[in-house]
DRENFI-842927 format. One record per residue (C-alpha): chain; x, y, z. Coordinates in steps of 0.001 Angstrom, whole numbers, plus 500000, padded with zeros to 6 digits. Layout:
<nodes>
+-----+--------+--------+--------+
: mol :      u :      v :      w :
+-----+--------+--------+--------+
:   A :      X :      Y :      Z :
...
+-----+--------+--------+--------+
</nodes>
This chain:
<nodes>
+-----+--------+--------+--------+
: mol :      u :      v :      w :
+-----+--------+--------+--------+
:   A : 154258 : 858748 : 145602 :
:   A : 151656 : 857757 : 143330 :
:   A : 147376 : 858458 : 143701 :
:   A : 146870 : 854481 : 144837 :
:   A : 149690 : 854244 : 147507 :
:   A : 148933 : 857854 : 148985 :
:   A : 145072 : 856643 : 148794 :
:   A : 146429 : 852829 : 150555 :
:   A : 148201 : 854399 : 153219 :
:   A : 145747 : 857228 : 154011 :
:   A : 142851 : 854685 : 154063 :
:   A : 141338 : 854185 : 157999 :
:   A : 137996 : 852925 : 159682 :
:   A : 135429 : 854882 : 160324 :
:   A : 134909 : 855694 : 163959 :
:   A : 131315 : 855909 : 165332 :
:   A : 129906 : 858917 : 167403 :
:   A : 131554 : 857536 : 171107 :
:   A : 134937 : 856863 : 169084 :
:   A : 134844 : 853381 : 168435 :
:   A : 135571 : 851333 : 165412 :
:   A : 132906 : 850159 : 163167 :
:   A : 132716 : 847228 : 161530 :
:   A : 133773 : 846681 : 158211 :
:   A : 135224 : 849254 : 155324 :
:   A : 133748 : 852546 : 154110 :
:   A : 132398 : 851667 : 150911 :
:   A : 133883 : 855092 : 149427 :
:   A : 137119 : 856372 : 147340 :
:   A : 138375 : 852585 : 147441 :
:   A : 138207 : 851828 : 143807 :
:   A : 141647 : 850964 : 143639 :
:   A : 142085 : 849227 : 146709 :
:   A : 139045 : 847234 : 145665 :
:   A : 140816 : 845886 : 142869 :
:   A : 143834 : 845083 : 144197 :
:   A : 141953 : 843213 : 147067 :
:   A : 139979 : 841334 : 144429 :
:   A : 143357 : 840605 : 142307 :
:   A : 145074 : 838818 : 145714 :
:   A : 141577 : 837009 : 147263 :
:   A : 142869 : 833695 : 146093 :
:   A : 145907 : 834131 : 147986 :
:   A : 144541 : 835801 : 150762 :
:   A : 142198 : 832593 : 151725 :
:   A : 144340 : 829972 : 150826 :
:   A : 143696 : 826849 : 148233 :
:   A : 140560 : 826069 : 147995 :
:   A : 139286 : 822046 : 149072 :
:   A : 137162 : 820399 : 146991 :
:   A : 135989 : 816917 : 146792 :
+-----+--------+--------+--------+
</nodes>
């Protein structure tokens, strides 16, 4: 398996100190997924409207 999909699949939430999710993505280690997220944001909101 290569470094980004060992990196994609071992990727998780952080939990806080009673064991619950926090919001939002550690902002650590996810250079790769960061790009690939960027790479596919078009396509992960949908066509844009404009007037």
């Amino acid at each position: 398996m290569s470094e980004y999909g060992s990196r994609v699949l071992h990727y998780e939430l952080e939990k806080d100190a009673n064991g619950n999710w926090k919001d939002g993505f550690p902002d650590k280690d996810n250079h790769s997924i960061d790009a690939v997220r960027y790479a596919l944001e078009s396509e992960i909101r949908g066509p844009a409207i404009s007037f």
